[in-house]
NUTOR-608141 format. One line per 3 residues: their letters; for each residue x, y, z of C-alpha. Coordinates in nm, 4 decimals, m for minus. Example, Ala and Ser with C-alpha at 12.3 -4.5 7.8 and 13.67 -1.06 7.14 Angstrom:
2
as	1.2300 m0.4500 0.7800 ~ 1.3670 m0.1060 0.7140
% end
This chain:
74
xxx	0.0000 0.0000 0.0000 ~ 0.1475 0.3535 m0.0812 ~ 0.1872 0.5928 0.1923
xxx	m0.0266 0.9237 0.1448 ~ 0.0644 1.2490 0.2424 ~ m0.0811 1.5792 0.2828
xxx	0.0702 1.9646 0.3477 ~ 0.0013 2.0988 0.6549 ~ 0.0655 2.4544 0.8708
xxx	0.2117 2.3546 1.2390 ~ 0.3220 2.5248 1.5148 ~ 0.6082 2.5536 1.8056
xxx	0.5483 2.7908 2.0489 ~ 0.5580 3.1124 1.8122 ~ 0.7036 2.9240 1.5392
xxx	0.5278 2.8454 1.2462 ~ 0.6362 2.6317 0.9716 ~ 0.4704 2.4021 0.6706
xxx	0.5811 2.0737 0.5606 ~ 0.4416 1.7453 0.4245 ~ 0.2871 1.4919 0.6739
xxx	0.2191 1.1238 0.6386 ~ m0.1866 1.0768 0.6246 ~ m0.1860 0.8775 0.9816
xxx	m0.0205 1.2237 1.1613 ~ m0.2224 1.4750 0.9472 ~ m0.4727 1.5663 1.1949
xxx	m0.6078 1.8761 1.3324 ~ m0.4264 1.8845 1.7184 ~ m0.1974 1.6386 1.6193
xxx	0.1251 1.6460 1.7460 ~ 0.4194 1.5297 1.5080 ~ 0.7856 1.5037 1.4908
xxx	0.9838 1.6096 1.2099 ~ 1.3332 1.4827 1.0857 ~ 1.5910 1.5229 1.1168
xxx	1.5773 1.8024 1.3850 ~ 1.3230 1.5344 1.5729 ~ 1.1703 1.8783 1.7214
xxx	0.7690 1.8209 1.7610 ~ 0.5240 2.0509 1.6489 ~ 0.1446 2.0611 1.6756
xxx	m0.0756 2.0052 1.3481 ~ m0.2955 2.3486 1.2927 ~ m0.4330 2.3389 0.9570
xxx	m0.4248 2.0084 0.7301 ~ m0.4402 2.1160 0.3407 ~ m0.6692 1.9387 0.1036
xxx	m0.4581 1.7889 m0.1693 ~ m0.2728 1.4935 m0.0986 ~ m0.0160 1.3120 m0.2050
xxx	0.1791 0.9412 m0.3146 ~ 0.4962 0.9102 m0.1562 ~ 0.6507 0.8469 m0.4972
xxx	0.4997 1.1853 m0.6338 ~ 0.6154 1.3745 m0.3190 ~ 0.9449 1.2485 m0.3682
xxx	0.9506 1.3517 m0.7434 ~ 0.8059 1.7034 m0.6622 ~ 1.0169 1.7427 m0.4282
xxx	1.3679 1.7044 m0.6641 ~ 1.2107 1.8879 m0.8958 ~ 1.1376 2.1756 m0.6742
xxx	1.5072 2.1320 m0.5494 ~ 1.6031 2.2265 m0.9011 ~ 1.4718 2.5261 m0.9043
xxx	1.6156 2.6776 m0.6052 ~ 2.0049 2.7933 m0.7085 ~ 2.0628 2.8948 m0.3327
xxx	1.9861 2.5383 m0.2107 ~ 2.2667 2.2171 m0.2884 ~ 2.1237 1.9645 m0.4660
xx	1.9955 1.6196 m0.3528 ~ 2.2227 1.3491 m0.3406
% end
């Protein structure tokens, strides 16, 4: 079975960030640990579109590409 993921907005303390979440973890409230800082940050807004894990991974190379200030992926 292919893992599904979805964007969403989470928060740590006044930090806000967004990143891509694995379906099981994308929840409203949820509280969720991201790699590789392993820093955990509560789930405030889950976006609508998800994602394959295999699409993810190809959006995110080519979305590497296109950023010259960032090295690319091994």
């Amino acid at each position: 079975m292919t893992k599904q993921y979805f964007q969403c907005r989470m928060q740590r303390g006044t930090s806000e960030t967004t990143g891509w979440i694995e379906a099981r973890g994308a929840k409203t409230g949820a509280t969720v640990e991201l790699l590789p800082s392993r820093e955990t940050w509560r789930v405030v807004e889950v976006f609508d579109h998800g994602l394959p894990e295999d699409m993810l991974k190809e959006q995110q190379k080519l979305n590497r590409h296109s950023l010259p200030s960032v090295d690319p992926m091994a």
